[in-house]
PALOPA-325171 format. One record per residue: x, y, z of N, C-alpha, C, O in turn. Coordinates in steps of 0.02 Angstrom, whole numbers, plus 50000, padded with zeros to 5 digits. Example, Ala and Ser with C-alpha at 12.3 -4.5 7.8 and 13.67 -1.06 7.14 Angstrom:
BEGIN
506604971650390506154977550390506604983550390507124983450423/506424988850354506844994750357506455000250394506705005750402/
This chain:
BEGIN
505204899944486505254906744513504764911144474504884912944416/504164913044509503744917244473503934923644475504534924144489/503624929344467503704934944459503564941444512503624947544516/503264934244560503274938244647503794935944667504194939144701/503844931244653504924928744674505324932544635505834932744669/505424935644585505754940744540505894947144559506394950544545/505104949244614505134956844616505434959644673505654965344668/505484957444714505984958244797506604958744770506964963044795/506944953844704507704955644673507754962044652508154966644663/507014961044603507164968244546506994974944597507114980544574/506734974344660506574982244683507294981644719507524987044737/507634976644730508544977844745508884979644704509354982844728/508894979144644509284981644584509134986544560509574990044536/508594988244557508484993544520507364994944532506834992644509/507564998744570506855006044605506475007744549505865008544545/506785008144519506315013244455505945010644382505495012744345/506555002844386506164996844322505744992644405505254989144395/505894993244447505344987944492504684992844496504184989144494/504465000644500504035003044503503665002844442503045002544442/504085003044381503705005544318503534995544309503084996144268/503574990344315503374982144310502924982344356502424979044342/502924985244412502244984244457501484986744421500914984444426/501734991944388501164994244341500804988344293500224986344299/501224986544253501254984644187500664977344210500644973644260/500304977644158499874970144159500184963044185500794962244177/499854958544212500434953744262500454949644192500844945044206/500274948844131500304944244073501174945144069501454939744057/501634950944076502074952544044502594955144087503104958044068/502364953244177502994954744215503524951544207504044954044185/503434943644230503754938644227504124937444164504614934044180/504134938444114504574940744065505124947144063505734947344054/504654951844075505044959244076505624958344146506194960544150/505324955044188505794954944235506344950144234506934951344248/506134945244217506814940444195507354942644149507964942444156/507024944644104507354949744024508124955944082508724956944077/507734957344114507944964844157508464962744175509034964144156/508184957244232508694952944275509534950044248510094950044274/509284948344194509824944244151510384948544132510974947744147/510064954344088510274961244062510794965544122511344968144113/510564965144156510784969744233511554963344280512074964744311/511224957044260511854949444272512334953744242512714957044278/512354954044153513034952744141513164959344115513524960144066/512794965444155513114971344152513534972644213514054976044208/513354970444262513804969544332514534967144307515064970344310/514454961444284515034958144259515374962444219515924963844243/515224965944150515324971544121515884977044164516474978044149/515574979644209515564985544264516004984544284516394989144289/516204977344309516764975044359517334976644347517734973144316/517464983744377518214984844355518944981944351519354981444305/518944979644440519394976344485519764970344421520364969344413/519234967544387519524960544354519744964644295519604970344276/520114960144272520424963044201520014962144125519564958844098/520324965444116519564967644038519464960043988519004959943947/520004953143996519964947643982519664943444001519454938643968/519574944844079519224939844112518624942744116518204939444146/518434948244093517624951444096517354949044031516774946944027/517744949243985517334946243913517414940343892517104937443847/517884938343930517734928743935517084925543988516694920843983/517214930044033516454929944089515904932144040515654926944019/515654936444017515074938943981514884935943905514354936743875/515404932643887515104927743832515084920743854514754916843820/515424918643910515094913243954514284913643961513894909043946/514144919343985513644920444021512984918943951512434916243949/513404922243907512984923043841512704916143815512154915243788/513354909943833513224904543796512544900943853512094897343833/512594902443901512214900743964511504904643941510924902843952/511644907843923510724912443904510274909343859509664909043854/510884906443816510714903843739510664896543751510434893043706/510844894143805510754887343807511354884143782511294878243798/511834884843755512284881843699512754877843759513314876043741/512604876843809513024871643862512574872843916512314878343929/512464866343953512344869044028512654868444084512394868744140/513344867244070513564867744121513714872844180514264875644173/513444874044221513324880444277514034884444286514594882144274/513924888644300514354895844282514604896844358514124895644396/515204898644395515204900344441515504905444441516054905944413/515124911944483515174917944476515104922044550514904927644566/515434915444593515564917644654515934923244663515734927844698/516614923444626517374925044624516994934444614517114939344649/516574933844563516634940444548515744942044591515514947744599/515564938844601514864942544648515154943044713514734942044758/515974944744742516044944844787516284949844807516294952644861/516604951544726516824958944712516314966344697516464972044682/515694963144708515254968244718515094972544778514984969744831/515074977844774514864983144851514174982744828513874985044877/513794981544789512924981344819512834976244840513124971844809/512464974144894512094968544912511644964844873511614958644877/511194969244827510964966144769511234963144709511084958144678/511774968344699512124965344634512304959544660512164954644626/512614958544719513014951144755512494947444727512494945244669/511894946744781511294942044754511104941844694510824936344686/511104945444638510814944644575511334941244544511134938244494/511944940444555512424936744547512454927844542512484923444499/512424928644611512464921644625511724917944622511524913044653/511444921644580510554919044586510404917644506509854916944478/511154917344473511214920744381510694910644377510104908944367/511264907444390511034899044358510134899544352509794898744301/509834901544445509364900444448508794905644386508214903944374/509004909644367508584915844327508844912644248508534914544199/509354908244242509384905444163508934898144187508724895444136/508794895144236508204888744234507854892444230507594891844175/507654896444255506764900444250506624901844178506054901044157/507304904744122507274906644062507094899744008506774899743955/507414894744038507404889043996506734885144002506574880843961/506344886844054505834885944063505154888944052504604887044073/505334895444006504764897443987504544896143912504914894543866/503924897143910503624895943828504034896543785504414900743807/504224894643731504694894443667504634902343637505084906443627/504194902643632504104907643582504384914643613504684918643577/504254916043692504514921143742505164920243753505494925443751/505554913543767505994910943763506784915243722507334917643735/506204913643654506654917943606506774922643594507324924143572/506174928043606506234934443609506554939043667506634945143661/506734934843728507254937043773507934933443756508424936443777/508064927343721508514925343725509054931843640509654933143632/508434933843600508854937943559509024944243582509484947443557/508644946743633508714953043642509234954943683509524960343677/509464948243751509974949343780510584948443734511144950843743/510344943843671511174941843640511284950843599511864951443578/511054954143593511024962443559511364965243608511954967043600/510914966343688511244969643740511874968243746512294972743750/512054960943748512564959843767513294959743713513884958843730/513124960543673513704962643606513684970343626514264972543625/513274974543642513494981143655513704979343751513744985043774/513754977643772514184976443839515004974343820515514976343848/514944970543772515694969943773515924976043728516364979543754/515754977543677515894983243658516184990243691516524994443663/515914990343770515824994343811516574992143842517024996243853/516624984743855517304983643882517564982643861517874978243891/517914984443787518194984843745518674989643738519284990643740/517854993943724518225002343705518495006243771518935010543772/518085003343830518425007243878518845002843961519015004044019/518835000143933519054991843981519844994044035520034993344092/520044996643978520895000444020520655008144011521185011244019/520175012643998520125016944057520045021344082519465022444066/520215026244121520155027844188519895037944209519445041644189/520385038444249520255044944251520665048544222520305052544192/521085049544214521865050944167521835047144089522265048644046/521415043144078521375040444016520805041243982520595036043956/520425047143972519825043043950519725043143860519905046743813/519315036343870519015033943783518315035843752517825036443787/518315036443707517675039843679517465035343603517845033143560/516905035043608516625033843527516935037343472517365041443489/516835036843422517305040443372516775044643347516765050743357/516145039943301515895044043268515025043943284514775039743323/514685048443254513935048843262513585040643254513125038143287/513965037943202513715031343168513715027543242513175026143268/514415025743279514565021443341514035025943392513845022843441/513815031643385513475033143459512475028643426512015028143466/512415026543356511835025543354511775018643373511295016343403/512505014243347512375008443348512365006643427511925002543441/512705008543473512625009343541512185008543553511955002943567/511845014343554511255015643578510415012043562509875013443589/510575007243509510275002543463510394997143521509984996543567/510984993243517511234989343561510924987943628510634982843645/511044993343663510954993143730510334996343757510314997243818/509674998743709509265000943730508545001043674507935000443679/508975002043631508415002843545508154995743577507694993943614/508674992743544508444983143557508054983643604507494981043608/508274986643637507414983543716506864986943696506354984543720/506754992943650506184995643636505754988943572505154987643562/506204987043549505854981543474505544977543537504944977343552/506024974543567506014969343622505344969643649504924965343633/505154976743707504654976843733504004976443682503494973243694/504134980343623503544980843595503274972643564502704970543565/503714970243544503474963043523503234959043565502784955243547/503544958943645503374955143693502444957243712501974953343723/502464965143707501784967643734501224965243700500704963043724/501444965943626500864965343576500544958243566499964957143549/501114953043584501114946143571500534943543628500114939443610/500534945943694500414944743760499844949043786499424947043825/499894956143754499224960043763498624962643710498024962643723/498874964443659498204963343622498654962843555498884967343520/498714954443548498764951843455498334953243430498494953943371/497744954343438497304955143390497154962143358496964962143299/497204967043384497114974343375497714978643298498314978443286/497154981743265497524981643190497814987443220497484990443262/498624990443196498864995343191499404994843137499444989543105/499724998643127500534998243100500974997043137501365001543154/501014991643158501474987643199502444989943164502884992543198/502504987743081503184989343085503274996043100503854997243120/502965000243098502955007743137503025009143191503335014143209/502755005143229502735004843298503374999643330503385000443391/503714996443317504424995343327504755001343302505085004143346/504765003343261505335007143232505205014143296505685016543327/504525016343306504515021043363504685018443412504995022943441/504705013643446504885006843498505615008743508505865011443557/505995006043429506855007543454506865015043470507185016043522/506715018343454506895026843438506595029243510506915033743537/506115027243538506195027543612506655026243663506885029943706/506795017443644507555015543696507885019343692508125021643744/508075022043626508835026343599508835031443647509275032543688/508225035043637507965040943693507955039543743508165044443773/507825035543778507945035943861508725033343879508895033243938/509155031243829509755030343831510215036943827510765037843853/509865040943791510485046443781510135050543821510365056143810/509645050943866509665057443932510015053043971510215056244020/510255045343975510665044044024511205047643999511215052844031/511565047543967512095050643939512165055543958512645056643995/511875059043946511945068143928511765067344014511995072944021/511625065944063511345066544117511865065544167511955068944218/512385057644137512835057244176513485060244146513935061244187/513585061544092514285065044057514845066144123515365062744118/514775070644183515285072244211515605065744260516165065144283/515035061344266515295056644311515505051644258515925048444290/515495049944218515615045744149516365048044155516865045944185/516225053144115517155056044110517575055744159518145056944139/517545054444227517905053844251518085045444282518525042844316/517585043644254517685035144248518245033844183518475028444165/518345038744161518665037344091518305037244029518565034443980/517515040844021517125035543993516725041643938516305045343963/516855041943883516405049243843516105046143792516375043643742/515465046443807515015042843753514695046343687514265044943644/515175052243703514805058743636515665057043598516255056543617/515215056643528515875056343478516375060343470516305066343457/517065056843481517755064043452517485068543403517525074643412/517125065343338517275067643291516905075743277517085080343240/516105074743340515785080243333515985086343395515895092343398/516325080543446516805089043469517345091943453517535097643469/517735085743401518055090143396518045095743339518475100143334/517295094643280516985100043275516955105843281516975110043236/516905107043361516725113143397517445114043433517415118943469/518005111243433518615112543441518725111143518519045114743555/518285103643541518375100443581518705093643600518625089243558/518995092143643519165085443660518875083143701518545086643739/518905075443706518435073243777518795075143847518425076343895/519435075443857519855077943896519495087143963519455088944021/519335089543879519205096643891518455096843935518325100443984/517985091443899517565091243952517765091544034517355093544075/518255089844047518205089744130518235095944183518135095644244/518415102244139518365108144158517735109444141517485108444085/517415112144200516765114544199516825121544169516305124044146/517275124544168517295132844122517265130444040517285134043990/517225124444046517155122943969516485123243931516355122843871/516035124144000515515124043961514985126243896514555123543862/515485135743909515135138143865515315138643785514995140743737/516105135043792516075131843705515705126543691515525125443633/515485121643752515035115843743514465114343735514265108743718/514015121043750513475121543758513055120843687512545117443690/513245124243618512775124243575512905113743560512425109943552/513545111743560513615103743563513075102543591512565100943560/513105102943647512705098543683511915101843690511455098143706/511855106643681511175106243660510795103143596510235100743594/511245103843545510995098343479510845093543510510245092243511/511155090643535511275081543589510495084243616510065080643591/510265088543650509735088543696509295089143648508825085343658/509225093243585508635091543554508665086843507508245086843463/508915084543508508775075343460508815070743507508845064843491/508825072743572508535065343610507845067743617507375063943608/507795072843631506945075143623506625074243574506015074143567/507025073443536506575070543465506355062743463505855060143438/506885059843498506475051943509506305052743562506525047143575/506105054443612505755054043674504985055643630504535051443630/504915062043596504255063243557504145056343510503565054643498/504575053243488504235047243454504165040443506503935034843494/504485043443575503985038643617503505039643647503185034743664/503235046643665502515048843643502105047043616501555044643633/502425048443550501795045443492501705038943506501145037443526/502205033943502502295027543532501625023743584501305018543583/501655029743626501375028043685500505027743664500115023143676/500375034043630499675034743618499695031943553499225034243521/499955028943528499735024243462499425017743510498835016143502/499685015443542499435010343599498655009343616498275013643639/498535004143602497845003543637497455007343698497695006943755/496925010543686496875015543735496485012743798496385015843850/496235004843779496075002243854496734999443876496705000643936/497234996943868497844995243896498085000743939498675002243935/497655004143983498055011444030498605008544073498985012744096/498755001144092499195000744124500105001944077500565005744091/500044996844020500384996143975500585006843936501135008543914/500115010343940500295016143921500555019943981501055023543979/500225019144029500545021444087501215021444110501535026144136/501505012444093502135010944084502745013344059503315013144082/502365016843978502765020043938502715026243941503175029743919/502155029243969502055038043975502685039444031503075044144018/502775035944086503035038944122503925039144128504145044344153/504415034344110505075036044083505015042344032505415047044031/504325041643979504655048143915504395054343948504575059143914/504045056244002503905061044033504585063744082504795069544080/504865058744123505045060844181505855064344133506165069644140/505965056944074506555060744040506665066843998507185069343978/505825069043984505885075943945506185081143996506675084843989/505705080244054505875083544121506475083144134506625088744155/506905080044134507615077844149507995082844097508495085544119/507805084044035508185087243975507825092943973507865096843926/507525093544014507215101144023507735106044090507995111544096/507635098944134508385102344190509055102744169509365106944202/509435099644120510055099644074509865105344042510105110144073/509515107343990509505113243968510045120444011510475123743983/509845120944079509895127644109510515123344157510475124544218/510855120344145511335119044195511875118844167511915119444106/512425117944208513215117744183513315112744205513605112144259/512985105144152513255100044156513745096344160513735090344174/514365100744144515115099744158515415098144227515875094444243/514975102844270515115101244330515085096544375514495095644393/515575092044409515395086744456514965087244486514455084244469/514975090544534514725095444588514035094544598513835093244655/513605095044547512995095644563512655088344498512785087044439/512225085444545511955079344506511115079944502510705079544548/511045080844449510605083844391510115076344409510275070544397/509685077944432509065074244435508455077444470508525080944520/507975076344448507215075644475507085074244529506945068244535/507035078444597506695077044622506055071044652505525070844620/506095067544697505565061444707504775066944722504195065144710/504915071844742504085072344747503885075744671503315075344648/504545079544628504135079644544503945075244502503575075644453/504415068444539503995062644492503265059544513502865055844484/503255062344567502515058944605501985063244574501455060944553/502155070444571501745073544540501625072144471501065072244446/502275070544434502145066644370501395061944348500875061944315/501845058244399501495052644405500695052144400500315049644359/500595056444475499725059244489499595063344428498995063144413/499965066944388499565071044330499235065344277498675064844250/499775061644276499475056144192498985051144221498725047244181/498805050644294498165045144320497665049244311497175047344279/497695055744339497105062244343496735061944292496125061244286/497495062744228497125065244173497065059544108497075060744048/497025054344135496965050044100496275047444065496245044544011/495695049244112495025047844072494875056044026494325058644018/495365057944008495345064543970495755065743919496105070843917/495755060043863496135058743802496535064943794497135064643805/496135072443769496395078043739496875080343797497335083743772/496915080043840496955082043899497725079443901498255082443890/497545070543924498365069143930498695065943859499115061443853/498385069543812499095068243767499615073243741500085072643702/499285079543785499625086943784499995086743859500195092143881/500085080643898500555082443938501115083243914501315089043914/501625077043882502295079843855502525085343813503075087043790/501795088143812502125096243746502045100543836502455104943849/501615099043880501445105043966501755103643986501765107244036/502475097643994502995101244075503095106944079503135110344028/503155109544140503475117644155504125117444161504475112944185/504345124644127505185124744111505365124244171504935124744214/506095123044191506465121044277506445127344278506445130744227/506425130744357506855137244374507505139044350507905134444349/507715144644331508365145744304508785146444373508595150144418/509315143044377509605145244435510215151744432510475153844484/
């Protein structure tokens, strides 16, 4: 299964990692997409509410021993790809065996570097069904402290920043001198960042899954509970909270910036890759700023023709170094509504 057999799955699962891999140099689809694929397997499984929180983490360290090779005996994951309402998730499901032969079949050395990165993701997946496994809307669970929102966020996203950057460098230019352990460490501190504008982005629909990924310990700080989030009149004790939250994810989104233009500057596909999540998510925490994120009601996203414009700004201005590395300081503030 190459990586034109990969991409008809991945633009079913997920639009926005199938647009930003179409970019990316073809040395490093077929990896990134398998990596994705796998990641996205046994987060479904994760997700799966319907089953009980035992049979999800006996399923997902199945799945784990299956990634790792440590048995091969084939996994059947009919029972619960049936319990899916996407049509994709169904198929990415029952397609798991065939995407761990494709894994067992690649170079050793790539091999390993997806086979560690899912075993990271996937210790923060069960973690996830752990802490919040029983629940709900009437129940919800929260991280405790700042420490659990880093290691999280390490887990389930940092890791893919080490991840990508080792995979890129190995595959697109080994040879080129930089400060490489620098450039992981900006690597995780990016994932982290495009992990916590998911956060802060989905908060109201989270919470009512049962689900508060901002620590007790710093609302209750500000003389909050996760509870209290669900009133949207709450916002304006919430607001200086959660704006801290908005400028320290902006602070690693800026070290995926730097990230980006530390990068080889003939690799424009590979920077392109990375310019455009830390752009669209500054933009994203530029629309959180002026909103009352508390509210169900209204779902806080970007526009498809501002990302196109995104998009067209960093190709425009791309043979114009000075030019586009002052895009992420030039988005324009959102309208105040």
């Amino acid at each position: 299964m190459r990586a034109r057999g990969l991409l008809p799955l991945l633009e079913r699962v997920s639009r926005s990692f199938y647009l930003t891999l179409r970019v990316l140099p073809p040395p490093v689809r077929e990896p990134l997409a398998l990596a994705y694929l796998l990641a996205r397997a046994t987060d479904s499984v994760a997700d799966t509410s319907p089953l009980p929180v035992a049979h999800r983490r006996a399923l997902l360290k199945q799945m784990g021993e299956r990634i790792a090779s440590l048995h091969d005996a084939p996994l059947d994951l009919a029972p619960v790809a049936a319990a899916q309402t996407d049509a994709g998730e169904r198929e990415l499901l029952t397609r798991f065996e065939s995407l761990v032969d494709r894994l067992e079949h690649t170079v050793p050395e790539i091999r390993d570097l997806i086979r560690d990165v899912l075993a990271t993701i996937l210790s923060g997946q069960l973690l996830d069904v752990t802490r919040f496994g029983e629940a709900g809307p009437g129940r919800i669970g929260a991280l405790e402290t700042d420490a659990e929102l880093e290691d999280y966020t390490y887990r389930v996203a940092g890791s893919v920043g080490r991840f990508w950057t080792m995979l890129t460098r190995n595959l697109l230019f080994p040879n080129v001198w930089l400060d490489f352990k620098r450039l992981l460490q900006r690597g995780v501190h990016f994932g982290q960042g495009l992990q916590r504008v998911n956060i802060l982005r989905d908060l109201p629909a989270d919470l009512r899954q049962g689900r508060c990924y901002l620590p007790r310990e710093t609302l209750a700080a500000h003389g909050l509970a996760p509870e209290d989030l669900l009133d949207p009149a709450a916002m304006d004790r919430f607001r200086p909270l959660y704006t801290r939250h908005l400028d320290q994810t902006h602070a690693l989104l800026a070290e995926g910036w730097t990230y980006t233009n530390v990068l080889p500057w003939r690799q424009m596909r590979l920077r392109l890759a990375c310019a455009w999540p830390a752009l669209i998510g500054a933009r994203t925490l530029a629309l959180l700023r002026t909103a009352n994120v508390l509210d169900p009601a209204r779902r806080l996203k970007i526009g498809r023709a501002e990302v196109r414009s995104l998009l067209l700004r960093s190709l425009l201005l791309y043979p114009a170094p000075p030019l586009w590395r002052r895009l992420f300081g030039k988005l324009p503030s959102p309208p105040r509504s």
